[in-house]
Each structure stands twice: as structure tokens, then as C-alpha cells.
mmCIF entry with sequence, helices, sheets and N, C-alpha, C, O atoms, coordinates in Angstrom:
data_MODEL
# 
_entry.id   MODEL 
# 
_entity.id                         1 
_entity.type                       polymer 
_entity.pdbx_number_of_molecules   1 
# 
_entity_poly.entity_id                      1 
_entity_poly.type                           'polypeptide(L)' 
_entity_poly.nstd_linkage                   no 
_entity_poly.nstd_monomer                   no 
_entity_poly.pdbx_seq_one_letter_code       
;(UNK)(UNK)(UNK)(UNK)(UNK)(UNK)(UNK)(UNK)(UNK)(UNK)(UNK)(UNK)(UNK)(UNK)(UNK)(UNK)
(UNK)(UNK)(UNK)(UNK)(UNK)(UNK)(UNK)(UNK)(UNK)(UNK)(UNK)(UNK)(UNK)(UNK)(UNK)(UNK)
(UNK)(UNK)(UNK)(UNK)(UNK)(UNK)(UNK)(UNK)(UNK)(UNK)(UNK)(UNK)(UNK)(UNK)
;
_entity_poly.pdbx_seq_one_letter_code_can   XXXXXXXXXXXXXXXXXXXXXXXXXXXXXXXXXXXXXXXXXXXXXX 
_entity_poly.pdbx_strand_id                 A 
# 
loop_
_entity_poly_seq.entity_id 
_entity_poly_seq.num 
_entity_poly_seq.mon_id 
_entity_poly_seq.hetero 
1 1  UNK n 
1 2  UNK n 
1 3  UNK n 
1 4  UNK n 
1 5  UNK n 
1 6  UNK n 
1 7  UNK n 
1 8  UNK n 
1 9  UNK n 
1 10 UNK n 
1 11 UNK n 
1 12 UNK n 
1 13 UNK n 
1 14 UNK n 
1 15 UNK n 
1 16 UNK n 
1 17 UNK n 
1 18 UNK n 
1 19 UNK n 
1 20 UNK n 
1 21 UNK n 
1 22 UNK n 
1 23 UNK n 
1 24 UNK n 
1 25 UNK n 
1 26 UNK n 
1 27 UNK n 
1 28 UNK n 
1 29 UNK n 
1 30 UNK n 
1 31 UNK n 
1 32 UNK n 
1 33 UNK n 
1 34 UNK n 
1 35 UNK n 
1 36 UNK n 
1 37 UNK n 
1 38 UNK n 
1 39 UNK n 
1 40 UNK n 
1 41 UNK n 
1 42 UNK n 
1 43 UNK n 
1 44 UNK n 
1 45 UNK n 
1 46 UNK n 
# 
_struct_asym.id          A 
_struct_asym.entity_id   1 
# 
loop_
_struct_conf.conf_type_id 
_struct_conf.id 
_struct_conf.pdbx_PDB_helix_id 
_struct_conf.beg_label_comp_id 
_struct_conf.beg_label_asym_id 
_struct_conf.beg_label_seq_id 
_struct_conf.pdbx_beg_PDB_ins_code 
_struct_conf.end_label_comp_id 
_struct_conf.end_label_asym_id 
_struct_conf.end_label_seq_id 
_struct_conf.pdbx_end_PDB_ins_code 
_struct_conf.beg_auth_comp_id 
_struct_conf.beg_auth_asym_id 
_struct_conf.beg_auth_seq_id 
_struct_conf.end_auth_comp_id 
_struct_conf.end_auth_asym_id 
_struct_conf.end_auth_seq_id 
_struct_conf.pdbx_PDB_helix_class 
_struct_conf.details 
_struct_conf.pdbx_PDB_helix_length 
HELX_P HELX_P1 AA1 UNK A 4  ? UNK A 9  ? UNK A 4  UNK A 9  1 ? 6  
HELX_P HELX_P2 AA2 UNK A 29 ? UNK A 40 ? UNK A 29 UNK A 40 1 ? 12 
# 
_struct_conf_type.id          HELX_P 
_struct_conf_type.criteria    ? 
_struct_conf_type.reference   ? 
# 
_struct_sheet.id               AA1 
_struct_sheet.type             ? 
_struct_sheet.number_strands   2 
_struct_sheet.details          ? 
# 
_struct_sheet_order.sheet_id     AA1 
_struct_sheet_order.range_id_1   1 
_struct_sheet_order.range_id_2   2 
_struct_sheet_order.offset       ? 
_struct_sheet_order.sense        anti-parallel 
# 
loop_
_struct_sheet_range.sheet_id 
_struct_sheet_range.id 
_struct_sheet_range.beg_label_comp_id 
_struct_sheet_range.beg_label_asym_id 
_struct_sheet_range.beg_label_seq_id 
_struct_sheet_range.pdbx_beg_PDB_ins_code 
_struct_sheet_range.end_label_comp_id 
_struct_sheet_range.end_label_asym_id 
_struct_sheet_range.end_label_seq_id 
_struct_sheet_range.pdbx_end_PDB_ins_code 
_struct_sheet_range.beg_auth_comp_id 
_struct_sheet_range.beg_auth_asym_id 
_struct_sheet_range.beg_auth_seq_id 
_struct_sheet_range.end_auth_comp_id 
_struct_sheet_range.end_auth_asym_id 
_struct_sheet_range.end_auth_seq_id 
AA1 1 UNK A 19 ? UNK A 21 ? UNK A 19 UNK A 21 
AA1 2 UNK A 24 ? UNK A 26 ? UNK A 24 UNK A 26 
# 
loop_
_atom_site.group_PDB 
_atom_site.id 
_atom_site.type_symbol 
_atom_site.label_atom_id 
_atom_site.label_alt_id 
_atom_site.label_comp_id 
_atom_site.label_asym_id 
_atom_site.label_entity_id 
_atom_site.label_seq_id 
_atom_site.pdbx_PDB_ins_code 
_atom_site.Cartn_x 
_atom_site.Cartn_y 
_atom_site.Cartn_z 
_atom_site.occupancy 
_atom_site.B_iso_or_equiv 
_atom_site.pdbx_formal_charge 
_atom_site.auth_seq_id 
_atom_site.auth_comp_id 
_atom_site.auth_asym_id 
_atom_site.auth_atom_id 
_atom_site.pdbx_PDB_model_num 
ATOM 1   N N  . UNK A 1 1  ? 3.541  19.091 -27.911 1.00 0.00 ? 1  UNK A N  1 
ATOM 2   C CA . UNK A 1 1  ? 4.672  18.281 -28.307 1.00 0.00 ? 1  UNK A CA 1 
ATOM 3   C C  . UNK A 1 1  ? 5.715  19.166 -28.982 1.00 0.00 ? 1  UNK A C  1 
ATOM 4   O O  . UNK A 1 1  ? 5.546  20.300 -29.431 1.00 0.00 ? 1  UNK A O  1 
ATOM 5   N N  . UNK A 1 2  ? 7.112  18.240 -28.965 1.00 0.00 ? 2  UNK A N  1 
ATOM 6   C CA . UNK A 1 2  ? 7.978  19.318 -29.429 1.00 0.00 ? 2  UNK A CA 1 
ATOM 7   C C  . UNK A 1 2  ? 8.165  18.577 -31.318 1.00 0.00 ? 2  UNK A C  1 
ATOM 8   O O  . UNK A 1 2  ? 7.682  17.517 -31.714 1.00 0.00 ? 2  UNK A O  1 
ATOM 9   N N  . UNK A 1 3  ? 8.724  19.242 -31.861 1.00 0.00 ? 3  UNK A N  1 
ATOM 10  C CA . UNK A 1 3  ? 9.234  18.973 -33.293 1.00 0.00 ? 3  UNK A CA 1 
ATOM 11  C C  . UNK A 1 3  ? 10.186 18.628 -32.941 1.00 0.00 ? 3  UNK A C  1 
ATOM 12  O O  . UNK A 1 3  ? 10.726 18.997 -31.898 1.00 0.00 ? 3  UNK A O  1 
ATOM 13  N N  . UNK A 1 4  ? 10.785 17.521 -34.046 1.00 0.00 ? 4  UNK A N  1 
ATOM 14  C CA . UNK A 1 4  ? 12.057 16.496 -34.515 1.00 0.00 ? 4  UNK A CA 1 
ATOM 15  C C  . UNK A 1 4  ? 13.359 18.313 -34.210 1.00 0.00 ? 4  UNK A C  1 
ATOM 16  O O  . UNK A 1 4  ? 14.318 18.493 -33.459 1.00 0.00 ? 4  UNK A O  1 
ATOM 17  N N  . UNK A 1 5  ? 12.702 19.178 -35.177 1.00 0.00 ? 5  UNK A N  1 
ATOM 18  C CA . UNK A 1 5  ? 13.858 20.332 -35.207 1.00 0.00 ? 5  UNK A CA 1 
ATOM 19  C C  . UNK A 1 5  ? 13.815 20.580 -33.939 1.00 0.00 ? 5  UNK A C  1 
ATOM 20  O O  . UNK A 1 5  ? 14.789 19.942 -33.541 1.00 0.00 ? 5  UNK A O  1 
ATOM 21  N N  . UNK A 1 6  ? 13.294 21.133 -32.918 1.00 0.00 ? 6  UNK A N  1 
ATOM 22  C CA . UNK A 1 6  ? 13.443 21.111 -31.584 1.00 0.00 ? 6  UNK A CA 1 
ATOM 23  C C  . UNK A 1 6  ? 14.169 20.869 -30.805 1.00 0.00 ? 6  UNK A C  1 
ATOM 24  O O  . UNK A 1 6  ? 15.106 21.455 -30.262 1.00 0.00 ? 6  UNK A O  1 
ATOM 25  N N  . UNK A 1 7  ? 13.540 19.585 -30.711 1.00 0.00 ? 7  UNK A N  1 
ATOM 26  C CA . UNK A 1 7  ? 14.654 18.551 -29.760 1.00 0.00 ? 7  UNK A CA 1 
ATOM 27  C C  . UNK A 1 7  ? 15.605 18.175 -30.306 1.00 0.00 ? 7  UNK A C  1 
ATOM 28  O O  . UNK A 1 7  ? 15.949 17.343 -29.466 1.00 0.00 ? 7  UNK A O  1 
ATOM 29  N N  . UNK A 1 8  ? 16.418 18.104 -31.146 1.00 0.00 ? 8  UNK A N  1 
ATOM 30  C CA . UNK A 1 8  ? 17.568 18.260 -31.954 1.00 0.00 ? 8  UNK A CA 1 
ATOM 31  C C  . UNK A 1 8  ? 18.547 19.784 -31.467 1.00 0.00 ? 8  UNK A C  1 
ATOM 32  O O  . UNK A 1 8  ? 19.747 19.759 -31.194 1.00 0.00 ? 8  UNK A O  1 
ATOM 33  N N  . UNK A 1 9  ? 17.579 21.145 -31.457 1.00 0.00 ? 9  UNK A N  1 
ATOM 34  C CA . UNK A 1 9  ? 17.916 22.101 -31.018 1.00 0.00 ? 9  UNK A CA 1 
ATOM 35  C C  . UNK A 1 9  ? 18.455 22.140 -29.784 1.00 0.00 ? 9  UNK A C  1 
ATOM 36  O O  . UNK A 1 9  ? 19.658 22.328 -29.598 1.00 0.00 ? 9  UNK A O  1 
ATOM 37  N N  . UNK A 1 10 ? 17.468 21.936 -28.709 1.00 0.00 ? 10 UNK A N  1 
ATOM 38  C CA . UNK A 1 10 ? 18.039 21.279 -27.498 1.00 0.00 ? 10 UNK A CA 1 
ATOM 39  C C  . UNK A 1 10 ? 18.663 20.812 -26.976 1.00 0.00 ? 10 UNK A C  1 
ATOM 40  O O  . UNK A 1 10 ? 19.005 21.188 -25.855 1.00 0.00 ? 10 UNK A O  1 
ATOM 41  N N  . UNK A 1 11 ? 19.177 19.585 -27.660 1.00 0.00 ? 11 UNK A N  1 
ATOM 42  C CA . UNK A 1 11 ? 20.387 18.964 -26.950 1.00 0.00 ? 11 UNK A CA 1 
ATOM 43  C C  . UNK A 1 11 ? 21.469 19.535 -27.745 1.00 0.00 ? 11 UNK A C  1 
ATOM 44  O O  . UNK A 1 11 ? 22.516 18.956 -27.457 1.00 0.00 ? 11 UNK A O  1 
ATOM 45  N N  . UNK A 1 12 ? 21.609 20.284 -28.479 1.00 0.00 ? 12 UNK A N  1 
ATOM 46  C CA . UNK A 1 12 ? 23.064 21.154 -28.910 1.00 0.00 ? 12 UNK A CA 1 
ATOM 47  C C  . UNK A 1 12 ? 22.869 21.852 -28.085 1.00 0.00 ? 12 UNK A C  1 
ATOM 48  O O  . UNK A 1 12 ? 23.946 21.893 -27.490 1.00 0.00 ? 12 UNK A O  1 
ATOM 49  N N  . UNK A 1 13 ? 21.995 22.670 -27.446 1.00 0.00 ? 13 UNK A N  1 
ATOM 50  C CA . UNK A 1 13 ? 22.156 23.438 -26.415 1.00 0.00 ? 13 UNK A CA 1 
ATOM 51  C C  . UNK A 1 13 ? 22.548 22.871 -25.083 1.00 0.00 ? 13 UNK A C  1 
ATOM 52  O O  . UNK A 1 13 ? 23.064 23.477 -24.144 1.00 0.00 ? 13 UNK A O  1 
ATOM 53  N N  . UNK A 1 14 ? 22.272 21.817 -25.148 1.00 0.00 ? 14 UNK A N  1 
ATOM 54  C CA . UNK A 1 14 ? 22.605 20.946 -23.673 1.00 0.00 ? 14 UNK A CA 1 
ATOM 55  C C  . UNK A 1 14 ? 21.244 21.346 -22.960 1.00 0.00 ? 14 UNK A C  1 
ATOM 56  O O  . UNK A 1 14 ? 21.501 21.291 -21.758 1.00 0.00 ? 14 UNK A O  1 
ATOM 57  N N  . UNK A 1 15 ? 20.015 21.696 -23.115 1.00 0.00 ? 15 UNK A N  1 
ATOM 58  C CA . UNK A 1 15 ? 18.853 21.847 -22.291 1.00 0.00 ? 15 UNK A CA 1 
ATOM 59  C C  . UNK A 1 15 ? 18.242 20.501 -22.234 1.00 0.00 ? 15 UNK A C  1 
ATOM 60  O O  . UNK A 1 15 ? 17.366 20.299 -21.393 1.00 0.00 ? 15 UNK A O  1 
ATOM 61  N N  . UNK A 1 16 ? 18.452 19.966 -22.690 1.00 0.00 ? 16 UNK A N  1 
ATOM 62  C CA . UNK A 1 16 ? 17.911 18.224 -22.310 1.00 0.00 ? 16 UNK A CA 1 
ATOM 63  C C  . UNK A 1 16 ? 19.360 17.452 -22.559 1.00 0.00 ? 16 UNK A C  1 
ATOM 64  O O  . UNK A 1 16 ? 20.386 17.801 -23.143 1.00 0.00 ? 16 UNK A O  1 
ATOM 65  N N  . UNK A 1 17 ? 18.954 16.166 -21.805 1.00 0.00 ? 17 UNK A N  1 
ATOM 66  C CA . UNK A 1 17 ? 19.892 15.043 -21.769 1.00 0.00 ? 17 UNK A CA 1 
ATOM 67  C C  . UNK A 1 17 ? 20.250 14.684 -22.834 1.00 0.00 ? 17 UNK A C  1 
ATOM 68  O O  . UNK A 1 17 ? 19.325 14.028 -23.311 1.00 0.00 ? 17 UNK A O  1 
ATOM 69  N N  . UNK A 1 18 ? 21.299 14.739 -23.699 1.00 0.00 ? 18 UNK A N  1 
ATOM 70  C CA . UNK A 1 18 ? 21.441 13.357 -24.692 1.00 0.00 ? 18 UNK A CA 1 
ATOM 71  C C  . UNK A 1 18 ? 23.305 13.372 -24.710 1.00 0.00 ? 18 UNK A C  1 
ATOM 72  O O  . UNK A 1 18 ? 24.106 13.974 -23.995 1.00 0.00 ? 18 UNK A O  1 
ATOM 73  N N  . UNK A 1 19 ? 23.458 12.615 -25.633 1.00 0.00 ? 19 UNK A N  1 
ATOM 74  C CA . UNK A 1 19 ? 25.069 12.404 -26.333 1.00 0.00 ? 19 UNK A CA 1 
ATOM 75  C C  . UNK A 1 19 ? 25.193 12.488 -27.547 1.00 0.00 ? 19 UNK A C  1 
ATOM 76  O O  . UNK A 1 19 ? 24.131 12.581 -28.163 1.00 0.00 ? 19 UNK A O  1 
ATOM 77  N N  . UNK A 1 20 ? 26.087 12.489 -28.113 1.00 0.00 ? 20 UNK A N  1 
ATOM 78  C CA . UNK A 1 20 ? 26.714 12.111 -29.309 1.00 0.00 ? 20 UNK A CA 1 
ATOM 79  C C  . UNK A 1 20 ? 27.488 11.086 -29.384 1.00 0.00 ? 20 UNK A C  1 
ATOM 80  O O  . UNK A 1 20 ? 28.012 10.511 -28.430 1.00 0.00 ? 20 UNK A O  1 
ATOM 81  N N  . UNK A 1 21 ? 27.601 10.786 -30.668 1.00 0.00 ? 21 UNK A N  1 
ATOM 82  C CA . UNK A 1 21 ? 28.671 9.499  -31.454 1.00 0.00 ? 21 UNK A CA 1 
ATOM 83  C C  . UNK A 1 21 ? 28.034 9.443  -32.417 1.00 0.00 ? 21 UNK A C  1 
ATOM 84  O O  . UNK A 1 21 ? 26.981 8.962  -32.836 1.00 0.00 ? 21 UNK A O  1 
ATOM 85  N N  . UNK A 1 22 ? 29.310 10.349 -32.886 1.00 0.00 ? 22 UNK A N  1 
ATOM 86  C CA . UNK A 1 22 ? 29.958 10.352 -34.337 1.00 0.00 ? 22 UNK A CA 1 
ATOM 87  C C  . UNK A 1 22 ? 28.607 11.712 -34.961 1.00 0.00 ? 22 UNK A C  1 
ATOM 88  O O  . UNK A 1 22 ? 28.446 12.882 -34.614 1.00 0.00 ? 22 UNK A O  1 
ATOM 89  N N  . UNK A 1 23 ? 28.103 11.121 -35.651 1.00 0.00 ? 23 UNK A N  1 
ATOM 90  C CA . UNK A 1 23 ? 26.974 12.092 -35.987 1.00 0.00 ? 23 UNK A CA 1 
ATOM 91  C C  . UNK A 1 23 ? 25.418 11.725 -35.747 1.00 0.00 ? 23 UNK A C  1 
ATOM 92  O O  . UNK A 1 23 ? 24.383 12.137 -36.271 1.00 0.00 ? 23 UNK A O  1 
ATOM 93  N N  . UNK A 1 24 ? 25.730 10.628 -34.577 1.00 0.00 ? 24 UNK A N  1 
ATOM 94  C CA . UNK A 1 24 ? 24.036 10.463 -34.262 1.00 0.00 ? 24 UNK A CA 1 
ATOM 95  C C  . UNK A 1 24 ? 24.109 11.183 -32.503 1.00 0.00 ? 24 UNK A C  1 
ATOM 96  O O  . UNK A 1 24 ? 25.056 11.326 -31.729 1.00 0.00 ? 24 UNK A O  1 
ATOM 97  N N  . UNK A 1 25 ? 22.959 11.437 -32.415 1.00 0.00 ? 25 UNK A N  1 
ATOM 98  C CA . UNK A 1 25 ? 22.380 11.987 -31.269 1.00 0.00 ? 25 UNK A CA 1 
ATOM 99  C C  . UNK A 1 25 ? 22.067 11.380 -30.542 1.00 0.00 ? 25 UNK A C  1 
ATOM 100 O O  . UNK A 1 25 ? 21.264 10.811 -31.281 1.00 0.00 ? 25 UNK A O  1 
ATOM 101 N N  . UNK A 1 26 ? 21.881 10.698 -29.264 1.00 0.00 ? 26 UNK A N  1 
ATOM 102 C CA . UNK A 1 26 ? 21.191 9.664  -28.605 1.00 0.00 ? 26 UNK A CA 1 
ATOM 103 C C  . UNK A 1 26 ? 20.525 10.351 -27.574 1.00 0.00 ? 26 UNK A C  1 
ATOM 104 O O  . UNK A 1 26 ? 20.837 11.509 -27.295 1.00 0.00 ? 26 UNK A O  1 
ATOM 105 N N  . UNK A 1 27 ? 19.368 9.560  -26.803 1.00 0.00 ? 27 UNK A N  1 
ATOM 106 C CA . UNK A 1 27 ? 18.736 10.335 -25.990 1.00 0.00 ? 27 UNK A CA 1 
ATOM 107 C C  . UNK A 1 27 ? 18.565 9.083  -24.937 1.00 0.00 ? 27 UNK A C  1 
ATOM 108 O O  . UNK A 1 27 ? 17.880 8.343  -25.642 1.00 0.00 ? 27 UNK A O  1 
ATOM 109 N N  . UNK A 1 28 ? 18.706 8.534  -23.985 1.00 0.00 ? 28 UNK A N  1 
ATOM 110 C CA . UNK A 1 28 ? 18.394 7.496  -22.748 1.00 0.00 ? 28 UNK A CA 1 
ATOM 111 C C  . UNK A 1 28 ? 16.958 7.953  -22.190 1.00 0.00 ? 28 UNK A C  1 
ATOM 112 O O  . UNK A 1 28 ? 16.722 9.110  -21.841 1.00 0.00 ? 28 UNK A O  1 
ATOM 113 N N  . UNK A 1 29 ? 15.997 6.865  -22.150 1.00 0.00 ? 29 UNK A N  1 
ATOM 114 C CA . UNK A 1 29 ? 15.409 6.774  -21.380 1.00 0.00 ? 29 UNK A CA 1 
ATOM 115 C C  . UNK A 1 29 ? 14.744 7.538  -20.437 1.00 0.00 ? 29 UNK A C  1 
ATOM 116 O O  . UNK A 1 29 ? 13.830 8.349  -20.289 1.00 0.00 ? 29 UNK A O  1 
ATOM 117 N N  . UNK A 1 30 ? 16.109 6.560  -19.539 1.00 0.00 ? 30 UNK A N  1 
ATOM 118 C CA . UNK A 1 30 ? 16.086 6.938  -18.156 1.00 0.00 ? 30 UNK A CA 1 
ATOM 119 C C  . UNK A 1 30 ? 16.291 8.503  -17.847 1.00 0.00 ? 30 UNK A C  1 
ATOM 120 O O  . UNK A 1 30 ? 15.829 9.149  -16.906 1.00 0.00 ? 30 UNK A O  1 
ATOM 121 N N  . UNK A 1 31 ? 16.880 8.809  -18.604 1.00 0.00 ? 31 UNK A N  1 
ATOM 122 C CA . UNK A 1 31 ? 17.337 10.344 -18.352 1.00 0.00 ? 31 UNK A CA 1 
ATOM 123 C C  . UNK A 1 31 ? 16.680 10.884 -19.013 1.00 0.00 ? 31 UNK A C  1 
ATOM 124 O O  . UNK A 1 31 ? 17.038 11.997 -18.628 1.00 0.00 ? 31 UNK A O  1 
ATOM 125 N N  . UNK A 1 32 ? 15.711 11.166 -19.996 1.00 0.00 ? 32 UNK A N  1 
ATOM 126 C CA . UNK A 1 32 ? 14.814 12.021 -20.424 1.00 0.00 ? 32 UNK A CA 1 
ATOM 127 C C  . UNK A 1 32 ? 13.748 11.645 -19.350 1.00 0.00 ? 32 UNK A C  1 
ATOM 128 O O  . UNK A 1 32 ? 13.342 12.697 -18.856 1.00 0.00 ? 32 UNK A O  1 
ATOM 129 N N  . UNK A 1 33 ? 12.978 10.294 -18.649 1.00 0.00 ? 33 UNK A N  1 
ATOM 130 C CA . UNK A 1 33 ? 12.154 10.561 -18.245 1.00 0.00 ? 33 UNK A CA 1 
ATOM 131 C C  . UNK A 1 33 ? 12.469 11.330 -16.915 1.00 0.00 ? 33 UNK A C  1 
ATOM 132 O O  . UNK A 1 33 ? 11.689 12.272 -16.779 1.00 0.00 ? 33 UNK A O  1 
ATOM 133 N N  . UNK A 1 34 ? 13.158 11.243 -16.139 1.00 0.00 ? 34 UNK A N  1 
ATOM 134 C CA . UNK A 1 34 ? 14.105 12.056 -14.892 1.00 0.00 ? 34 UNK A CA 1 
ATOM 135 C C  . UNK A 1 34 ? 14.020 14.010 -15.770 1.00 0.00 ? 34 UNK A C  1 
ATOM 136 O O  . UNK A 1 34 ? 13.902 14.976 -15.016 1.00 0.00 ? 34 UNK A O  1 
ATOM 137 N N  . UNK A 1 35 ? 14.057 14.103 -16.465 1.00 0.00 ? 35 UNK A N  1 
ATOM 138 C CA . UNK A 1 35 ? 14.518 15.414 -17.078 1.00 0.00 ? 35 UNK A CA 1 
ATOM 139 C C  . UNK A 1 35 ? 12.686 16.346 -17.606 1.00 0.00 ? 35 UNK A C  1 
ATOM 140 O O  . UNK A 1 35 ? 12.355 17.497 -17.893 1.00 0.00 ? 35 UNK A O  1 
ATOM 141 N N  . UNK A 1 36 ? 12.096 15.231 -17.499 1.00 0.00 ? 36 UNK A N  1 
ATOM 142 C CA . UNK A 1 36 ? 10.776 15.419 -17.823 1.00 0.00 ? 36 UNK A CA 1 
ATOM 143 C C  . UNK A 1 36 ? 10.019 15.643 -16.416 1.00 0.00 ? 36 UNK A C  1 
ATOM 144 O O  . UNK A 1 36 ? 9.093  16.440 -16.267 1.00 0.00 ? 36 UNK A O  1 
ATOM 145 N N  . UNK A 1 37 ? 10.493 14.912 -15.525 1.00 0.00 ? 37 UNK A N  1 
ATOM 146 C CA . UNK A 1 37 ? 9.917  15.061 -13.404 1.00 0.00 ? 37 UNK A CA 1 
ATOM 147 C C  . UNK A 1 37 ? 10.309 16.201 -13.260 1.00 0.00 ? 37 UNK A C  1 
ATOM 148 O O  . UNK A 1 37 ? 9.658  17.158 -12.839 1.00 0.00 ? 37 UNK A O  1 
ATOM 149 N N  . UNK A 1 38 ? 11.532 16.168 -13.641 1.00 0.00 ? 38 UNK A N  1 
ATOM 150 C CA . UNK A 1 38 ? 12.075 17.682 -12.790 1.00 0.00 ? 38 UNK A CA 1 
ATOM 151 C C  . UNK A 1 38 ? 11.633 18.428 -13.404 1.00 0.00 ? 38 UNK A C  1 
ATOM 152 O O  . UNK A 1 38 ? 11.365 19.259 -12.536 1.00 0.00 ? 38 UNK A O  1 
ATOM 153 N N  . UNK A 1 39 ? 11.223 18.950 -14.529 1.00 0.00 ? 39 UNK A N  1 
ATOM 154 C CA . UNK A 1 39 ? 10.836 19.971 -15.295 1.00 0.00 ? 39 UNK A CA 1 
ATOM 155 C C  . UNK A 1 39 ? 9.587  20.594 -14.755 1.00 0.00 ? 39 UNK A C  1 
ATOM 156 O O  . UNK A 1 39 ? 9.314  21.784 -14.595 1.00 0.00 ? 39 UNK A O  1 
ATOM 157 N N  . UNK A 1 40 ? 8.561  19.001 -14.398 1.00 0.00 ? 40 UNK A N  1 
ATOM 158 C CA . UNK A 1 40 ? 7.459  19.594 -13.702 1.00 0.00 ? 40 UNK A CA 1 
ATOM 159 C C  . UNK A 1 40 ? 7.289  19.818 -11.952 1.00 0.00 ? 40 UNK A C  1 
ATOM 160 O O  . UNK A 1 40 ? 6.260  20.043 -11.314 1.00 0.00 ? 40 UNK A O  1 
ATOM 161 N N  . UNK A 1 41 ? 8.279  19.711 -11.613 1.00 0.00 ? 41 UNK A N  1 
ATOM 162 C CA . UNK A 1 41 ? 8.329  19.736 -10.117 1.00 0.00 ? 41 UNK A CA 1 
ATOM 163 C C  . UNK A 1 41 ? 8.197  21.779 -9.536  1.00 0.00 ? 41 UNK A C  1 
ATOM 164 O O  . UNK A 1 41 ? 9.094  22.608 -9.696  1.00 0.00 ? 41 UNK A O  1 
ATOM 165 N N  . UNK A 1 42 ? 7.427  21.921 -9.179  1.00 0.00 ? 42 UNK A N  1 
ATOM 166 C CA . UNK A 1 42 ? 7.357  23.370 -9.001  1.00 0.00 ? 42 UNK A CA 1 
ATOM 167 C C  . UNK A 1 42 ? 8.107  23.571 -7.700  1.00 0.00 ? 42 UNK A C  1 
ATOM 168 O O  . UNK A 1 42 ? 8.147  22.722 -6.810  1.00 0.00 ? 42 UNK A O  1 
ATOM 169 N N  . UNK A 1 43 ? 8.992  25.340 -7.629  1.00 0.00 ? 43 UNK A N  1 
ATOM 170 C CA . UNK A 1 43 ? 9.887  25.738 -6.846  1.00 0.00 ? 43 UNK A CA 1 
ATOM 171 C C  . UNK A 1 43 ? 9.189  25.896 -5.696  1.00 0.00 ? 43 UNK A C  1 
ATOM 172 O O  . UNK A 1 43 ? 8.056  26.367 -5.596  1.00 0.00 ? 43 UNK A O  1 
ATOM 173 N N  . UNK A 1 44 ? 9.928  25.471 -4.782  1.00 0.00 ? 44 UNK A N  1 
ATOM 174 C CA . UNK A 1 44 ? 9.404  25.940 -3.277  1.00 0.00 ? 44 UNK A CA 1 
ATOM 175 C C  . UNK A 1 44 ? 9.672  27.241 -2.983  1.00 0.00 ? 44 UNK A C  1 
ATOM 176 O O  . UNK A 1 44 ? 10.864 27.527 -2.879  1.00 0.00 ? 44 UNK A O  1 
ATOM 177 N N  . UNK A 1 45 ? 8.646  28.340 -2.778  1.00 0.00 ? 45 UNK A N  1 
ATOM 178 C CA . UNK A 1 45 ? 9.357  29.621 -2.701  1.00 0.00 ? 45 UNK A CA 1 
ATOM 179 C C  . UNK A 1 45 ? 9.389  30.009 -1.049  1.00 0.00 ? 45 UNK A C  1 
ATOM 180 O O  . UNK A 1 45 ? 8.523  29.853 -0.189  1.00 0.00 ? 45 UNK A O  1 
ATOM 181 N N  . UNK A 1 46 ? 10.876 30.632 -0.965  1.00 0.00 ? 46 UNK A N  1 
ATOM 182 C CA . UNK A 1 46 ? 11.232 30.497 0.164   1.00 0.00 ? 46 UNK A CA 1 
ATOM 183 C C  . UNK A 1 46 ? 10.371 32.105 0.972   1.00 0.00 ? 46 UNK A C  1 
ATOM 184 O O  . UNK A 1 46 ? 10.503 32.338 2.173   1.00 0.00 ? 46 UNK A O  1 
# 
């Protein structure tokens, strides 16, 4: 699992989904669980 500091880290980096407003962070759902598939989807090597 990740830490609260983490994933906080992250989405200032833009490496996971979220937004802002104002000074809260938000994170959807739908788009973390989509961001969590792809993460584990392994590369087809050509």
C-alpha cells in the first residue's frame, strides 16, 4: 500500500489521476480504478 504522503506526492506529479479545487485534492473512482488496470496490464514486446 501506498502512504497518505505518497499519493498526495503523486498527483502533484500528475502520475495518477486526480484534480484540484481550491486546496483539496480529489481523486474519481472511475479513474483511479482505470489507472490501477493499466498499471497492471503487461507490454507486448514487439
Amino acid at each position: 500500500m501506498f502512504s497518505r504522503d505518497m499519493i498526495y506526492r503523486m498527483a502533484r506529479r500528475k502520475e495518477i489521476p486526480s484534480m484540484k479545487i481550491g486546496r483539496r485534492v480529489l481523486f474519481s473512482d472511475k479513474a483511479m480504478d482505470q489507472w490501477i488496470a493499466e498499471q497492471n496490464e503487461l507490454p507486448i514486446p514487439e
